[in-house]
C-alpha positions in Angstrom: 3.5 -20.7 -12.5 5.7 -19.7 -15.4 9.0 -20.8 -16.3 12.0 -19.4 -18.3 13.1 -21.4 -20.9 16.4 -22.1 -18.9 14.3 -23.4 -16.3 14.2 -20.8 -13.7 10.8 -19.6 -12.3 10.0 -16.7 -13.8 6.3 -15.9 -12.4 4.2 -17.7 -9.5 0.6 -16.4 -8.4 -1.1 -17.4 -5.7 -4.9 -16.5 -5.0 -6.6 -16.7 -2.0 -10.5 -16.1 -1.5 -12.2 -15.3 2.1 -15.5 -13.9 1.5 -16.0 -11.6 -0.9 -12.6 -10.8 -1.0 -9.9 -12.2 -3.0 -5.9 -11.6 -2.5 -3.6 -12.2 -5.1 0.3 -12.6 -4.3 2.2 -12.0 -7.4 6.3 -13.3 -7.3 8.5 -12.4 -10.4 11.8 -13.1 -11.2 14.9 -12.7 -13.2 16.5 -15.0 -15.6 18.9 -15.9 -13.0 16.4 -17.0 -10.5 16.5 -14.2 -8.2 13.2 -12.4 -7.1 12.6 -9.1 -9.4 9.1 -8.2 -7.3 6.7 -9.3 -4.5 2.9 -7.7 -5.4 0.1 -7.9 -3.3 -3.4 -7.3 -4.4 -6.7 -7.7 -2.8 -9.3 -6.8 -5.2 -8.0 -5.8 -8.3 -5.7 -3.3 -6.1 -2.3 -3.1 -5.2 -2.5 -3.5 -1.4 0.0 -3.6 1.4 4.0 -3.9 1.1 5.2 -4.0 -2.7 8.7 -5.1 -3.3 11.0 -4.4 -6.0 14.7 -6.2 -6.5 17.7 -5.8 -9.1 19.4 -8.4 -10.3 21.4 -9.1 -7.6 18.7 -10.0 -5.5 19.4 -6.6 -3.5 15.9 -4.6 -2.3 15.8 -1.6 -4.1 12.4 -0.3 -3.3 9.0 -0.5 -0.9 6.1 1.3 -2.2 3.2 0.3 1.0 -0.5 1.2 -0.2 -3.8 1.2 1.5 -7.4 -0.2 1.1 -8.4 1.9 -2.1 -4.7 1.1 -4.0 -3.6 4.4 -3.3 0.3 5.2 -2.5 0.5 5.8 1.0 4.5 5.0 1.7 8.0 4.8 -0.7 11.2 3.3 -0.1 14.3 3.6 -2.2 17.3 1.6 -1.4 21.0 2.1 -3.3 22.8 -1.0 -4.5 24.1 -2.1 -1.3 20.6 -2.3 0.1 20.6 0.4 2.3 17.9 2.9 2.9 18.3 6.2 1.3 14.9 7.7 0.4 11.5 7.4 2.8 8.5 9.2 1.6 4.9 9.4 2.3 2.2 10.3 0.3 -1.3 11.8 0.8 -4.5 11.4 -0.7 -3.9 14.4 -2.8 -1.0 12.9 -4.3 1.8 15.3 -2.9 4.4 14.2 -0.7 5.9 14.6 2.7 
């Protein structure tokens, strides 16, 4: 864990082994105490729901990704939290 110097957290990892396998939850925060992003990993990659948070504490995006790391699905959200963009991606990198 890592603090701010005003005390709030400012990053918290947790790592979990099963197997071969290892899966790393990554929290950061602002300076205010909020959450700023929830990453998973699971082997060095970016795997599952990734969330991203202004200030506020309000979602502003979901990027979802698959075994390999790669993109699969993105979500933007405006201020107020409310959905406005859903994409998906391909293995070739273009969207849909």
């Amino acid at each position: 864990q890592q603090w701010y110097l005003n005390g709030q957290p400012k990053l918290r990892q947790q790592t979990r082994r099963e197997g071969r396998d290892q899966e790393r939850t990554t929290e950061s925060f602002w300076d205010n105490g909020r959450p700023a992003a929830v990453n998973t990993e699971r082997n060095g990659r970016l795997w599952g729901w990734q969330k991203y948070f202004s200030e506020d504490g309000v979602l502003l995006r979901e990027d979802e990704h698959g075994e390999r790391g790669l993109l699969l699905r993105r979500k933007r959200y405006n201020a107020q939290g409310v959905l406005e963009r859903e994409e998906r991606f391909l293995e070739d990198g273009s969207r849909i």
